[in-house]
C-alpha positions in Angstrom: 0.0 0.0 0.0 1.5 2.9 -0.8 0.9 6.7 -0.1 -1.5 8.8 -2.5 0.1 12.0 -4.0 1.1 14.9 -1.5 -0.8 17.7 -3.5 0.8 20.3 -0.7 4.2 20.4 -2.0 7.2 17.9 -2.8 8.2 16.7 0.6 6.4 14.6 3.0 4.1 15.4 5.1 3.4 14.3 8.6 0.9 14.6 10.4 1.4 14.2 14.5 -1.5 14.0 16.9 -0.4 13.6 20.4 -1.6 15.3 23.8 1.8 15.7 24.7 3.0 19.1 24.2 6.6 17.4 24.6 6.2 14.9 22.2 4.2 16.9 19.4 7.7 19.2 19.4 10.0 16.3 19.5 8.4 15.2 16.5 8.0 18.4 14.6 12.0 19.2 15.2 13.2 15.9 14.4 10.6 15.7 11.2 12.0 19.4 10.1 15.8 17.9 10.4 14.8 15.0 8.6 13.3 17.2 6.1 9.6 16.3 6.2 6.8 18.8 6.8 4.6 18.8 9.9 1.1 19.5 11.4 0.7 18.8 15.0 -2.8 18.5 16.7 -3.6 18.0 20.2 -6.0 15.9 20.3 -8.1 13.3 18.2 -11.0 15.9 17.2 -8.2 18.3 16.1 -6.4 15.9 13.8 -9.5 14.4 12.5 -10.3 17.9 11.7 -6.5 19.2 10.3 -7.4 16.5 7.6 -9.6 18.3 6.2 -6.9 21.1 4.9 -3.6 18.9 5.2 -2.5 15.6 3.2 -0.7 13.8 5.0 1.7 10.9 4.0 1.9 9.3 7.6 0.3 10.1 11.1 1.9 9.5 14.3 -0.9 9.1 16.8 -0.9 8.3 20.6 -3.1 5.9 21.9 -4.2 7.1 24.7 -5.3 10.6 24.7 -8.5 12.7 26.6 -11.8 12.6 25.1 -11.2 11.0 21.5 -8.8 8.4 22.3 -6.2 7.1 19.6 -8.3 4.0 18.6 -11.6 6.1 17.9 -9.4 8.5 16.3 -7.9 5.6 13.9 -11.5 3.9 13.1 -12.6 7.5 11.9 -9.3 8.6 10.2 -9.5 5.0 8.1 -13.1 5.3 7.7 -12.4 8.2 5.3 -8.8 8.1 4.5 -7.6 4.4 4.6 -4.4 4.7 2.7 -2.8 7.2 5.0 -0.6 4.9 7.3 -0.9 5.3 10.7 2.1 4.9 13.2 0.5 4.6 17.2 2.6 5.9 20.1 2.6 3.9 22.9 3.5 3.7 26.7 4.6 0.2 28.1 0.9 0.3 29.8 -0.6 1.0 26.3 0.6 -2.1 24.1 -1.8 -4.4 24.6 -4.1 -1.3 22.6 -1.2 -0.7 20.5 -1.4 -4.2 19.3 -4.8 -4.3 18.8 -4.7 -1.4 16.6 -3.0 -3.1 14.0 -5.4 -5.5 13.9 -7.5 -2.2 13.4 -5.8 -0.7 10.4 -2.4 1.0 12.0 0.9 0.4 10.3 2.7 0.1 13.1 3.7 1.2 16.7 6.3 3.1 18.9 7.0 2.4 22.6 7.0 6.1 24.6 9.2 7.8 25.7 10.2 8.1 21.7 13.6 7.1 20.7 14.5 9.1 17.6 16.7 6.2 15.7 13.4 4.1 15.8 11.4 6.8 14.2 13.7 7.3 11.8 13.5 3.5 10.8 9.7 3.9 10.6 10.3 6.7 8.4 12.5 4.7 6.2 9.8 1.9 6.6 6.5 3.3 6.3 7.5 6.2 3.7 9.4 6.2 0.6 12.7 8.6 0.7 11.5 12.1 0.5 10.9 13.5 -2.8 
């Protein structure tokens, strides 16, 4: 399965929904160094609703967030936008939900706190070299 288009501009794009303001940076600076683009929502309602402007290539999503959690957040991303691969963040508590997103449609997952060489390697993995 491979990515659809990015009509927004020749890079990638990422899309990161975490509640974490922490994480959500992480991300963005290590994305921008890597040379992907970047939205960041806080929430499941705001990155469900950041899809309707942005096209992203790959979401990193955490799966357990207030209100919306990750795996409501993943049914409804997928019900609209299957082909965007979906990466889930994920405490030590949270894999047994980790795992059963990918019976759910996610790509795959990342044990929290991040380590940056294994996001890279999903990178490499789940997305194509940047364009």
């Amino acid at each position: 399965m491979s990515p659809l288009p990015n009509p927004q501009g020749s890079k990638h794009h990422v899309l990161v929904i975490d509640d974490e303001a922490p994480v959500r940076a992480t991300l963005q600076r290590y994305l921008t160094m890597m040379g992907y683009d970047s939205t960041l929502a806080e929430s499941g309602e705001a990155g469900l609703k950041a899809l309707g402007s942005v096209f992203p290539d790959l979401v990193f999503l955490d799966v357990t967030m207030p209100g919306m959690d990750g795996m409501v957040t993943l049914r409804q991303l997928h019900e609209k936008y299957e082909h965007i691969r979906v990466i889930m963040l994920a405490t030590p508590a949270d894999i047994p939900k980790a795992t059963l997103a990918l019976n759910c449609g996610a790509s795959d997952f990342i044990n929290k706190p991040l380590d940056l060489p294994t996001v890279k390697r999903m990178l490499q993995i789940h997305l194509p070299p940047a364009r």
